[in-house]
PDB file of N, CA, C and O in Angstrom, chain B, residues numbered from 101:
ATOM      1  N   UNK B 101       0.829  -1.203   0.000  1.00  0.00           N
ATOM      2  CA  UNK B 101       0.000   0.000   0.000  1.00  0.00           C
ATOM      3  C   UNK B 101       0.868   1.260   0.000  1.00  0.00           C
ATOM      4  O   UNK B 101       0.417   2.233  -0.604  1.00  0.00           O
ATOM      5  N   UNK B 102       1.890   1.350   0.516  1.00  0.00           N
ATOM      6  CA  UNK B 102       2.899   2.363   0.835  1.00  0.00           C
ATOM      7  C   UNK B 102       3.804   2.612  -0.644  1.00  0.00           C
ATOM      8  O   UNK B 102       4.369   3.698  -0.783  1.00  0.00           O
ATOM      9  N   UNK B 103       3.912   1.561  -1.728  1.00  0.00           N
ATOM     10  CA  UNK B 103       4.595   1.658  -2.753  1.00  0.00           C
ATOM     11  C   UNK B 103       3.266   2.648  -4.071  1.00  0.00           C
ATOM     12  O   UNK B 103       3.594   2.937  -5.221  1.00  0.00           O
ATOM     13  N   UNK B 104       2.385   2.850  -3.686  1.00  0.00           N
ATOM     14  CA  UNK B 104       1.843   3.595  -4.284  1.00  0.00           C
ATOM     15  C   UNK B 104       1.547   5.085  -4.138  1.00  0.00           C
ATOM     16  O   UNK B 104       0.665   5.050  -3.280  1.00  0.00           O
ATOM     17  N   UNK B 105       1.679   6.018  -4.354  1.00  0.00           N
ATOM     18  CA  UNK B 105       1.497   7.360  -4.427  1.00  0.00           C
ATOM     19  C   UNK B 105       0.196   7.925  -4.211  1.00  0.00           C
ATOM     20  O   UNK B 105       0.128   9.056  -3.730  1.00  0.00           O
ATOM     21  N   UNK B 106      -0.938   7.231  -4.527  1.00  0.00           N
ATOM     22  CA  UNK B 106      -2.116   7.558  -4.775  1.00  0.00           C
ATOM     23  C   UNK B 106      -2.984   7.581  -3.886  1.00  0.00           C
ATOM     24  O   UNK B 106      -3.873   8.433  -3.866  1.00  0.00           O
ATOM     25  N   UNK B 107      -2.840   6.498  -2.873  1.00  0.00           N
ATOM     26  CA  UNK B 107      -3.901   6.142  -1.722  1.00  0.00           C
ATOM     27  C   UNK B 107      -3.757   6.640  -0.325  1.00  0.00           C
ATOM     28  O   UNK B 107      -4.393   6.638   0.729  1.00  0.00           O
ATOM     29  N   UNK B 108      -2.188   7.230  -0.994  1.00  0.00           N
ATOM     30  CA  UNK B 108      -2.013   8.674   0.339  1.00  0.00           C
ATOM     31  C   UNK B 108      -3.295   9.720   0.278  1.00  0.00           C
ATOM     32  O   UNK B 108      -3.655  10.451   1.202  1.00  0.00           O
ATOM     33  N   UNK B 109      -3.780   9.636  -0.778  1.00  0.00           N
ATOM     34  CA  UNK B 109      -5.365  11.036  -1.242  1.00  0.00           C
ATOM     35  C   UNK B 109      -5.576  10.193  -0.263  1.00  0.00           C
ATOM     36  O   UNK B 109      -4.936  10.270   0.786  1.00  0.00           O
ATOM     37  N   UNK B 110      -6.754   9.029  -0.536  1.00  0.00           N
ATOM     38  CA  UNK B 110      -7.344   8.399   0.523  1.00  0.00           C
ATOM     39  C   UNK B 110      -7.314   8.338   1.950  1.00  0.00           C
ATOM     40  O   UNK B 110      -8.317   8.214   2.652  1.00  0.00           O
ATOM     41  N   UNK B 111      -6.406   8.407   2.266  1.00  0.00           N
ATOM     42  CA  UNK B 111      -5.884   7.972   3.374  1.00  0.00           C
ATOM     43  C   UNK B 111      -5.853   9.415   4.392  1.00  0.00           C
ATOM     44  O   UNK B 111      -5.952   9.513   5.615  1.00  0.00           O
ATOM     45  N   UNK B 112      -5.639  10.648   3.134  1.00  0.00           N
ATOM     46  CA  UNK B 112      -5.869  11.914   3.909  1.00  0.00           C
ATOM     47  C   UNK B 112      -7.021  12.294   4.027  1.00  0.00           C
ATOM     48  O   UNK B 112      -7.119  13.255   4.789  1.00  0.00           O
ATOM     49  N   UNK B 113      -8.371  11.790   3.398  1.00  0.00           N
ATOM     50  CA  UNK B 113      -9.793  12.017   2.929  1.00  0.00           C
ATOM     51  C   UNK B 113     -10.144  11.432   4.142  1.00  0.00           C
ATOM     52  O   UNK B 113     -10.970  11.985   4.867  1.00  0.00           O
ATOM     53  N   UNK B 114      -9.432  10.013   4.557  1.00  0.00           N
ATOM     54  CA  UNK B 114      -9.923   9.393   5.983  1.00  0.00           C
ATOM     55  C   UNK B 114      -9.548  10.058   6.924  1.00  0.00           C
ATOM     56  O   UNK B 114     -10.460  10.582   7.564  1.00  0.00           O
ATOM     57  N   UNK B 115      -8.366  10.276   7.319  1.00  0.00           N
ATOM     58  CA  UNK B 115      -8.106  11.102   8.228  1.00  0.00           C
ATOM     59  C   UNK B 115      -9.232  12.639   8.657  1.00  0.00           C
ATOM     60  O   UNK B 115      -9.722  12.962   9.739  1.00  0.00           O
ATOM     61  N   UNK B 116      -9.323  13.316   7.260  1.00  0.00           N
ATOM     62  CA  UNK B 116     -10.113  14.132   7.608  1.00  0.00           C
ATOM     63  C   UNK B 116     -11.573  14.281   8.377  1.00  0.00           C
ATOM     64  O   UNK B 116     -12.108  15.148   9.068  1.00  0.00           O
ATOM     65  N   UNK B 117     -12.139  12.190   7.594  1.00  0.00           N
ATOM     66  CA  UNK B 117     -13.527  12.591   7.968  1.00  0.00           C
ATOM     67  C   UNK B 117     -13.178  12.094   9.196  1.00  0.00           C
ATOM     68  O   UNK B 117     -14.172  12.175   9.917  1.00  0.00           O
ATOM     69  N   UNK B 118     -12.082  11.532   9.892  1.00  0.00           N
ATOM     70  CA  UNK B 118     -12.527  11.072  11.439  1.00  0.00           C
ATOM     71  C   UNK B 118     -12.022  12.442  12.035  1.00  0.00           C
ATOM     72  O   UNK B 118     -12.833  13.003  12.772  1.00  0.00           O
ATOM     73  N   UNK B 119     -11.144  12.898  11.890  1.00  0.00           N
ATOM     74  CA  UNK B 119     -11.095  14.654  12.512  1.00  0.00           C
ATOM     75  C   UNK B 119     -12.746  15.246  12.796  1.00  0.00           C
ATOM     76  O   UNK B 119     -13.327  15.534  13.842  1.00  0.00           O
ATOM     77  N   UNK B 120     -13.192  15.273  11.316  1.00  0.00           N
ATOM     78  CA  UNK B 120     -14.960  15.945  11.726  1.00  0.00           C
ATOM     79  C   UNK B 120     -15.509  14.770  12.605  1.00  0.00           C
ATOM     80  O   UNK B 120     -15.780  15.232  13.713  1.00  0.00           O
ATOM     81  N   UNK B 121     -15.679  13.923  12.563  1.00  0.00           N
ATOM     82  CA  UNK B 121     -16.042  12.998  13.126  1.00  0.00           C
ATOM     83  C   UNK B 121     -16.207  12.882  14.701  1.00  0.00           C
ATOM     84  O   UNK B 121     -17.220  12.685  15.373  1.00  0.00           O
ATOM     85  N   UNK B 122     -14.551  13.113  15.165  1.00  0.00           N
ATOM     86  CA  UNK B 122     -14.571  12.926  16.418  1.00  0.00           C
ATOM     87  C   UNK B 122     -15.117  14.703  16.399  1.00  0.00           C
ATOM     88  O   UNK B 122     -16.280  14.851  16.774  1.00  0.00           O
ATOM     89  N   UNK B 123     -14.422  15.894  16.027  1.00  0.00           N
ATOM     90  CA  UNK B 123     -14.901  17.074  16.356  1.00  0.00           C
ATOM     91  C   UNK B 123     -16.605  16.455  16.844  1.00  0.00           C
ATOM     92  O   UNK B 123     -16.954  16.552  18.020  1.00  0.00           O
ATOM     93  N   UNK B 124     -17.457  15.892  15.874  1.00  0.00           N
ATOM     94  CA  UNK B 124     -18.714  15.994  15.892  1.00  0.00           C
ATOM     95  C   UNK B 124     -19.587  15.635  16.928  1.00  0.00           C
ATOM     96  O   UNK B 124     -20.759  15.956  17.124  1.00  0.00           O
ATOM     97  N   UNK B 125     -18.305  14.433  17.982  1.00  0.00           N
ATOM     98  CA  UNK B 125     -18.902  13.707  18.778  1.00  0.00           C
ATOM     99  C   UNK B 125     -18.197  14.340  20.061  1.00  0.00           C
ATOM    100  O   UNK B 125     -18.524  14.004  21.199  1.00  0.00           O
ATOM    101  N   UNK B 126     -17.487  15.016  19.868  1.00  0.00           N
ATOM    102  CA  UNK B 126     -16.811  16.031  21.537  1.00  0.00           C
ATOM    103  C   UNK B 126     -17.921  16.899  21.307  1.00  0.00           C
ATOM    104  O   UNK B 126     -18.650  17.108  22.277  1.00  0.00           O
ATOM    105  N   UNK B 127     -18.245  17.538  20.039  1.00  0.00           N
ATOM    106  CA  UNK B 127     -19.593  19.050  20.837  1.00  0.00           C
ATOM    107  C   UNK B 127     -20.651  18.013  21.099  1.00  0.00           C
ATOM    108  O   UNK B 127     -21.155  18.351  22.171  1.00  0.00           O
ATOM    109  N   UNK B 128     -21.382  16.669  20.566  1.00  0.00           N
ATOM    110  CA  UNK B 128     -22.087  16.140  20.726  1.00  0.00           C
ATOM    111  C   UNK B 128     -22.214  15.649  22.930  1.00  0.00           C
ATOM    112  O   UNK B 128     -23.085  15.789  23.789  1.00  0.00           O
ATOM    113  N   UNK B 129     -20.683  15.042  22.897  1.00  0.00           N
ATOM    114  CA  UNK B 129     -20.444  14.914  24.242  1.00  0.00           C
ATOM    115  C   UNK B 129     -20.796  15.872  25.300  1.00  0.00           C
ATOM    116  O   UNK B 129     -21.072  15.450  26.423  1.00  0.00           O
ATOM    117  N   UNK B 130     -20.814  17.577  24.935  1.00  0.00           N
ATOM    118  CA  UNK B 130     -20.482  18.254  25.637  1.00  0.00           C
ATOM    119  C   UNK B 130     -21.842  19.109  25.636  1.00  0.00           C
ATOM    120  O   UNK B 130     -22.108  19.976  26.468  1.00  0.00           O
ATOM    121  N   UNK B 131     -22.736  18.682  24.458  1.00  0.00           N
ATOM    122  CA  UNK B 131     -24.091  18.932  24.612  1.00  0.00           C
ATOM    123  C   UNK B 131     -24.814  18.009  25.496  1.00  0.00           C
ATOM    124  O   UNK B 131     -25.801  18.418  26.108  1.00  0.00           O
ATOM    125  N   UNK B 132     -24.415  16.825  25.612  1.00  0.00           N
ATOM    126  CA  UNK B 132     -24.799  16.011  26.708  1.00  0.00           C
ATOM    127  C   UNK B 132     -24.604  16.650  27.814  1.00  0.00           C
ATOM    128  O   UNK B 132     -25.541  17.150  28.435  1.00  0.00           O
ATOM    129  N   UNK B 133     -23.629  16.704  28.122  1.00  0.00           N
ATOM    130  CA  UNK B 133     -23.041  17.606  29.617  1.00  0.00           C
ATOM    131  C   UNK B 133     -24.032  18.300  30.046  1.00  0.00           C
ATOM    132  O   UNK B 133     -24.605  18.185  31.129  1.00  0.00           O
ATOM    133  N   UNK B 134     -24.361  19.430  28.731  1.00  0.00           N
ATOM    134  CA  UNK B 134     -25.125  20.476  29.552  1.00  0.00           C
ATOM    135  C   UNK B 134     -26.493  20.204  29.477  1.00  0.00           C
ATOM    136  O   UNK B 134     -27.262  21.095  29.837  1.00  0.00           O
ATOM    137  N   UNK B 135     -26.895  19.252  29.119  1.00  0.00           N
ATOM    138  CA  UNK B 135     -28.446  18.682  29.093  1.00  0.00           C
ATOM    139  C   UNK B 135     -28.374  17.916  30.625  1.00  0.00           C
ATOM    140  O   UNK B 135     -29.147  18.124  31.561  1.00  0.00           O
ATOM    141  N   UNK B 136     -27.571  17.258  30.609  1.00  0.00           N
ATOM    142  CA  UNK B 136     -27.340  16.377  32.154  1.00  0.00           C
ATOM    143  C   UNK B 136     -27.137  17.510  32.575  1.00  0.00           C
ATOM    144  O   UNK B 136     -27.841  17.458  33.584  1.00  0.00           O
ATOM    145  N   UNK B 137     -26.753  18.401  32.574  1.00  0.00           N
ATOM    146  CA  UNK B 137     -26.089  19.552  33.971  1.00  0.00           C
ATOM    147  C   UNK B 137     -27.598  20.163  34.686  1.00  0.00           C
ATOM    148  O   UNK B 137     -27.865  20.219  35.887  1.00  0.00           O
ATOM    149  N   UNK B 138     -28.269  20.496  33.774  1.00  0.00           N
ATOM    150  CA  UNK B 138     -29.757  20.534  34.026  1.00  0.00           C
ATOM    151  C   UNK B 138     -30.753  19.804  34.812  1.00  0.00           C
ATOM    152  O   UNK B 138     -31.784  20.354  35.197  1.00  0.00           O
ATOM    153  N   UNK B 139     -30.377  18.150  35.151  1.00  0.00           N
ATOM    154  CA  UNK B 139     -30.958  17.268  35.878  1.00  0.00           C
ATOM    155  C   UNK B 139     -30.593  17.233  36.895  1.00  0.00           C
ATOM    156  O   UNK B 139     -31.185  17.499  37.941  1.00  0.00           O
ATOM    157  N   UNK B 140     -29.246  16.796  36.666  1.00  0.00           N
ATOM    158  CA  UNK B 140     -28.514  16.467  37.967  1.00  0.00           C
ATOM    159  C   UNK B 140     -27.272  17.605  38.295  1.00  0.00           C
ATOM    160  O   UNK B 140     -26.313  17.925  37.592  1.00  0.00           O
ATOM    161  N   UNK B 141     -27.743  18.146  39.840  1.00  0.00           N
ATOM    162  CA  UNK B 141     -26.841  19.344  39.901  1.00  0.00           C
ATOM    163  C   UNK B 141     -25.101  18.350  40.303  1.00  0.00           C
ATOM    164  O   UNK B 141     -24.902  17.307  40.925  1.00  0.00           O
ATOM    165  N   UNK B 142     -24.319  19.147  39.713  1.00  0.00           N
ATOM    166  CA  UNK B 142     -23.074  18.673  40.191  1.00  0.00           C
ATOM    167  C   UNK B 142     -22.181  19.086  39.375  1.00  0.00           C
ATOM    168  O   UNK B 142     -22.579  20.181  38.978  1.00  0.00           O
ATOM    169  N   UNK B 143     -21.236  18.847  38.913  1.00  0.00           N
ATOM    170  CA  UNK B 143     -19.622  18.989  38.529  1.00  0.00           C
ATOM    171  C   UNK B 143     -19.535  19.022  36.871  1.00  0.00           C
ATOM    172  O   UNK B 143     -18.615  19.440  36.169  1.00  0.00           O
ATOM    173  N   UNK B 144     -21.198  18.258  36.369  1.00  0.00           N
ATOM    174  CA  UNK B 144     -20.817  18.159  34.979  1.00  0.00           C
ATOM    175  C   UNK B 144     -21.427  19.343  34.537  1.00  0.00           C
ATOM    176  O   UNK B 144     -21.474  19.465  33.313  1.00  0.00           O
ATOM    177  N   UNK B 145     -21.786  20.021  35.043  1.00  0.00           N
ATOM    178  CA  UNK B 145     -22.159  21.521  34.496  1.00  0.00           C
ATOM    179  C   UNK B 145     -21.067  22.840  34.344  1.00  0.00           C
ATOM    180  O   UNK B 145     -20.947  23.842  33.639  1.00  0.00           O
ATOM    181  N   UNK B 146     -20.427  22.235  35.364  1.00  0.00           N
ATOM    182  CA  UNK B 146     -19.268  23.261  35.486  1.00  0.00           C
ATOM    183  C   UNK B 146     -18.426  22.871  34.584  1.00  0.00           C
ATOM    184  O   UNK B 146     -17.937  23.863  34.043  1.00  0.00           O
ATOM    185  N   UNK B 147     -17.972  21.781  34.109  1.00  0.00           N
ATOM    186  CA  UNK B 147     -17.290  21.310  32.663  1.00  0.00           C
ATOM    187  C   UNK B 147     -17.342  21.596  31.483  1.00  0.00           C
ATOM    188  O   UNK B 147     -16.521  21.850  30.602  1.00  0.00           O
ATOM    189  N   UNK B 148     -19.287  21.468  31.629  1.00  0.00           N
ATOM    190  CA  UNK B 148     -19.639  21.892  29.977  1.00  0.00           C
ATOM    191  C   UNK B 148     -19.638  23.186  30.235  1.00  0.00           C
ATOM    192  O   UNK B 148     -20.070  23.712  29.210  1.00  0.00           O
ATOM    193  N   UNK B 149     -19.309  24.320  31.321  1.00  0.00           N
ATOM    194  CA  UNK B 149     -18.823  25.190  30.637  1.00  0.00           C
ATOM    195  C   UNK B 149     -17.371  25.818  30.292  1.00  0.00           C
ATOM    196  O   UNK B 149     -17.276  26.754  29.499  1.00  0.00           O
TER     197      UNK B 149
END
């Protein structure tokens, strides 16, 4: 795989979508936070902010 030139594109196309990916799932995480911060008083409110 490494003797080819080409599937480095690929390979940066993957990289990118797991970059958005995880980005998508830390604000996702951190919208949790502040939905839980709302229920239950404690420590995860002060995080998500």
């Amino acid at each position: 795989m490494l003797d080819d030139a080409e599937p480095n594109d690929d390979v940066a196309e993957l990289l990118t979508a797991s970059k958005g990916l995880i980005k998508l799932m830390m604000s996702a995480k951190s919208q949790v936070k502040i939905n839980c911060g709302h229920h239950f008083r404690g420590p995860t409110l002060a995080h998500a902010r």
